[in-house]
N, C-alpha and C positions, 0 to 999 in steps of 0.2 A: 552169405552167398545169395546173390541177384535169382526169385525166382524166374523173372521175365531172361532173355538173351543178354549177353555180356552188351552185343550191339545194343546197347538201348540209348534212348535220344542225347543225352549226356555226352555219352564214348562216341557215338558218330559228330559234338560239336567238334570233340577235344580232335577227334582224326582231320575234319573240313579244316580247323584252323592250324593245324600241325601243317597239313599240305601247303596253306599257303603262309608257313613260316612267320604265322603273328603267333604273341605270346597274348597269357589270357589279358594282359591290362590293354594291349593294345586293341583287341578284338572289344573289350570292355567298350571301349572310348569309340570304336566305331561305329556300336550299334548304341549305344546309348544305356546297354544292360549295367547295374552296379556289378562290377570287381567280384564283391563276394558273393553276390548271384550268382554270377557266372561259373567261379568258383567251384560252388555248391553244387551245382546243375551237371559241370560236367564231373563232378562224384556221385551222383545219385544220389546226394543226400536231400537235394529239394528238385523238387516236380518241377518242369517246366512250361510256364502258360503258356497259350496259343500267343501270344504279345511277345512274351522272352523269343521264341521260337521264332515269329515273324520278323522282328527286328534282325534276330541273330542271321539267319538265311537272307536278309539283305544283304548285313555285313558281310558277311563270309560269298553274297551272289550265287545265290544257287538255288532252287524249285526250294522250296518249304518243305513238300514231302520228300526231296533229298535227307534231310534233317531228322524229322521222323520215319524214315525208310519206310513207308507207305510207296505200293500195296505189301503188304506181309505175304512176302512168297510162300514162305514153307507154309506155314498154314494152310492158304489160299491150296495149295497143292495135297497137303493133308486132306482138307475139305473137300478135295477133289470140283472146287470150282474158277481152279485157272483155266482147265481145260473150258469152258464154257464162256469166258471169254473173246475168246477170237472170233468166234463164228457174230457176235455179235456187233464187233468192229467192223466186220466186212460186211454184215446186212444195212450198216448206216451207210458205208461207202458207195453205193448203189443208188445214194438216193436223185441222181439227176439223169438214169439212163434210160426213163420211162417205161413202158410196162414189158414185164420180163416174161416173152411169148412161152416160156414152159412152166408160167405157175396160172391156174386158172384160182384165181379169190373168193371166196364161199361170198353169200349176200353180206348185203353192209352191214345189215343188223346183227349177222353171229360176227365181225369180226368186230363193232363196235362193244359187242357185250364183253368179248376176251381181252379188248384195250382196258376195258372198266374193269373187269375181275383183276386185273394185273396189278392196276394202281392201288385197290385193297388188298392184295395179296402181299404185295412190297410192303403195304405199311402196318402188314399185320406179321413181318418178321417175315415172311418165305422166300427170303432171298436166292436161295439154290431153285427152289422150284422155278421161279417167274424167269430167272439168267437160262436155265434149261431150256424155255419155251419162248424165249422172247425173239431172237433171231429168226425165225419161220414167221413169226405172228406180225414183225418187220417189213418181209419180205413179201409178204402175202399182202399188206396194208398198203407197201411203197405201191404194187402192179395198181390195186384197186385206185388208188387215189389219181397214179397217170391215166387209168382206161376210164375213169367216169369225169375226172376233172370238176367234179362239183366241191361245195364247201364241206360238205360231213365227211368224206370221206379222207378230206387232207385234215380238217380237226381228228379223225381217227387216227393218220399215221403221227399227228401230230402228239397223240396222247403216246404212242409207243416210243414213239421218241422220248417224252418228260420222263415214261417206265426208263427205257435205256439210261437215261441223266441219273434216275433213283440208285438202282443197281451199281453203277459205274463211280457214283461217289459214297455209298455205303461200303464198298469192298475195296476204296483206294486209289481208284485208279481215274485222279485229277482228269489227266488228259481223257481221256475215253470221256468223261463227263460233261466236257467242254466243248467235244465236237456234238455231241449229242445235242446240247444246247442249241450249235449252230442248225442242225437238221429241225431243231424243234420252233425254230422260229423261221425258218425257211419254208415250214408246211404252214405255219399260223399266217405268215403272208401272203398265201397264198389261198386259204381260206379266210384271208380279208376279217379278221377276229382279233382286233385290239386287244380284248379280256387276256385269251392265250399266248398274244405276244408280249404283252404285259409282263405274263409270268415267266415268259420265257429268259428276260432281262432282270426279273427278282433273281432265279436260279440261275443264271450267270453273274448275277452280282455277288451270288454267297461263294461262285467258286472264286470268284478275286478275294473275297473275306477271307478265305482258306490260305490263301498262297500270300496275305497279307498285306494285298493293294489294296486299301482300304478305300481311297481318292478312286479309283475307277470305280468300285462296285457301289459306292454312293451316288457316283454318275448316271450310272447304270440303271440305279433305281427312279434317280430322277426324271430318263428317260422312261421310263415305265409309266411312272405318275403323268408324262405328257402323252403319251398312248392312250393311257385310261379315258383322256377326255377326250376322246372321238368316240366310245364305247356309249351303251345305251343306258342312262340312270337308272340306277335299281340297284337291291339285295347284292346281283354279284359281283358289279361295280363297287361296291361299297368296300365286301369282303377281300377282294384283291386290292385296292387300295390299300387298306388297313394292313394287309400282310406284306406291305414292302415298304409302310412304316416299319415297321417291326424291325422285317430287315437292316430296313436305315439305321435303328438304332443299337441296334448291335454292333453294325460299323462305326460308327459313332464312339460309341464305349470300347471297344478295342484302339481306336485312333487315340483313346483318352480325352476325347473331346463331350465333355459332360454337357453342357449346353443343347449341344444339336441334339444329343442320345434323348437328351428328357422334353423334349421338342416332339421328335417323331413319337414318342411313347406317350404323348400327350393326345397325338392328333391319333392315334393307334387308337386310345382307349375311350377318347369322342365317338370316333366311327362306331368301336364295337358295344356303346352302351345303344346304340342305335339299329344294331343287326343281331348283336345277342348270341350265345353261341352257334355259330354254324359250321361244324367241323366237318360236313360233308359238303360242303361249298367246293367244287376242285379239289377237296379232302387236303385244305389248308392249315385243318382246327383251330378257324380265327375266331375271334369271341374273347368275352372279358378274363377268363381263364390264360388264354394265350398271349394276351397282357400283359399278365402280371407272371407269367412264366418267363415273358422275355425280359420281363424288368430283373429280374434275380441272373439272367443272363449278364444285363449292361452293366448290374450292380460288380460282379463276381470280373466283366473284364475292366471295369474301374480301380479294381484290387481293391473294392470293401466286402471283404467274403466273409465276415459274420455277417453287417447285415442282410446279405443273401444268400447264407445259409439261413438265416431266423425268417426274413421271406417265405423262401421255398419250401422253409416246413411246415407252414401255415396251407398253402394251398392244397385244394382237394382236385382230383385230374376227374374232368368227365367220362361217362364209363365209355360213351360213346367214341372217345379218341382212342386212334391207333395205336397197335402195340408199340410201334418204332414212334412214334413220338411222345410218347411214357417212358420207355427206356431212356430214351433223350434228358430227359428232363430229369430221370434220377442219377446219371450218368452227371450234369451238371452240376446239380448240389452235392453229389459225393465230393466234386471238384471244389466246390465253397466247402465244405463240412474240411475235406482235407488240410487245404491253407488253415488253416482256426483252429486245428488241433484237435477237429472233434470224430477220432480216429474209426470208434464202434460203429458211429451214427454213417461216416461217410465207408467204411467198408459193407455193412447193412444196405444201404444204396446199392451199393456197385453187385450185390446179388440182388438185388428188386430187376436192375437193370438187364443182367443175365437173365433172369427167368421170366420178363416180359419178352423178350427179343434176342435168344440167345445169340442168333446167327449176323442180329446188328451189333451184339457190345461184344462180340469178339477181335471186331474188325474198328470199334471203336475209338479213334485219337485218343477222345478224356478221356474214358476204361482206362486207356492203358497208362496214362502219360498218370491218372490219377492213383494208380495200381501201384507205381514207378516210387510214386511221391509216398506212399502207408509202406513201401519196402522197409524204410529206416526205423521204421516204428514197430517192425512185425510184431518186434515179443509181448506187444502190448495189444494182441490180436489174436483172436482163436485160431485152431492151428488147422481149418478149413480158410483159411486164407492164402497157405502155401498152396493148397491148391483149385487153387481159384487162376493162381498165377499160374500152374500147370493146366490149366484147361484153355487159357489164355493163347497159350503156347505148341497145343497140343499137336 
């Protein structure tokens, strides 16, 4: 018995292609998954990559996280933080009605420190807190930035905005991520800030990576890369460059396009022998670490997931990187260890993952999609694995 929901990614292909009345060969041949993939995938018996999953929501025409039912309601409601979404969809909606005569904004500098605490607070796991606090801290940033009209304070609402993108695609919810994106480059244009608009087209490139346009978000970042050069050389020029290689090449290796992936991981890791770790950069964590974490990424969507599992087991995380991008990154190689059979090492992960960021690998794709995949194998797993998948689920 499925410790996750019957609904799991599988039973909702096999329900989209029942609806539209293909059988699994025909669905096979439309998206281009093998027959016995497919097969497999919608019995639980093998995991389904971000690639199987992309392709297939092509085929079958429907959001990607239709597929993976992203957000996870019941939980999300368990966790008591659906409720705390809404209010923060309406604080983005607000953002061209100029300053809102019944909020008076504390000085720039306390609301600039509470944009900063947010972005370490998000990446150190506190997802419910920052979602609790973020719509006021919105609100109070959108009045400030229409009533002074200067640069600092549209790069502040400009950073609650990036916060709002954090939250909104760590907990699921695509669309909410996407508009966020839009306010977040709408305030960078208007604080006249290449660097922030830059990045605002990286994180909109990764949500196309997510819903499997792979061709837009490569666009995406190339416009970045032509942003960058109106920006002033230096350090942070450098580092945001370097992280939308990165990007690129993740796109790249999901596309299956090996060439351009070891292109941008090329020019990735030029830059970063030259700036070296700087994980508090925009709290990017780019540097030669993030490298070679992304290389075990392109490896793993190329589908050679030993050799990135044996990668990723090599690399040591600086201490200085966030808890949500530790989690990330063991979340990934559980994902490699999974595919290759290496069932101890890649469940061992997926609790490093939980206990660096519980409240990100709850709501995490891999977690779960890799959770999904060690089901078929339980008996050959301690029996703090069934509930691991009840805490999952909780």
């Amino acid at each position: 018995m499925h410790s996750l929901p019957h609904d799991h990614t599988g039973m909702r292909i096999k329900r989209l292609r029942a609806e539209r009345h293909l059988t699994q060969r025909a669905l096979a041949d439309l998206s281009g998954v093998p027959y016995s993939t497919l097969a497999k995938v919608e019995q639980g018996v093998t995991a389904a990559s971000p690639h199987i999953i992309a392709s297939l929501a092509r085929a079958l025409q429907v959001e990607v996280a239709t597929v993976t039912g992203q957000p996870y309601m019941a939980e999300l409601r368990a966790d008591e933080l659906d409720v705390l979404v809404q209010p923060i969809r309406e604080a983005l909606d607000v953002f061209d009605l100029g300053a809102d005569p019944e909020i008076t904004p504390r000085p720039h500098a306390l609301l600039q420190a509470d944009a900063e605490e947010h972005l370490v607070a998000v990446r150190a796991g506190e997802i419910k807190r920052v979602a609790g606090e973020l719509a006021g801290l919105v609100l109070e940033a959108t009045t400030a930035a229409h009533a002074a009209g200067a640069r600092d304070p549209w790069l502040t609402l400009a950073s609650t905005y990036r916060t709002a993108y954090d939250v909104a695609a760590k907990l699921g919810y695509q669309d909410l991520a996407t508009i966020a994106l839009a306010r977040m480059d709408w305030a960078a244009q208007r604080a006249s800030d290449p660097v922030v608009g830059a990045m605002g087209r990286y994180m909109r490139g990764l949500t196309y990576l997510r819903s499997g346009q792979y061709r837009t978000g490569e666009r995406l970042v190339q416009v970045g890369l032509v942003d960058l050069e109106q920006a002033d050389a230096g350090r942070e020029r450098d580092v945001v460059t370097g992280q939308l290689h990165l990007g690129a090449a993740v796109m790249a290796g999901r596309a299956q396009d090996r060439t351009r992936a070891e292109g941008h991981l090329a020019e990735a890791e030029r830059i970063a022998d030259q700036t070296g770790e700087a994980a508090k950069v925009h709290w990017l964590t780019f540097g030669p670490t993030n490298v070679r974490v992304h290389r075990v990424s392109v490896l793993a969507e190329l589908d050679e997931y030993g050799v990135a599992a044996q990668a990723g087991k090599t690399i040591v995380l600086p201490r200085e990187w966030p808890a949500s991008r530790r989690s990330h990154h063991y979340a990934e190689l559980a994902r490699a260890q999974m595919w290759t059979g290496q069932l101890e090492d890649s469940f061992a992960n997926l609790l490093r993952a939980r206990k660096i960021a519980p409240q990100q690998a709850r709501y995490h794709q891999t977690v779960r999609e890799t959770y999904s995949g060690l089901e078929a194998a339980k008996r050959q797993l301690p029996d703090s694995f069934l509930s691991y998948g009840s805490w999952l689920t909780a």
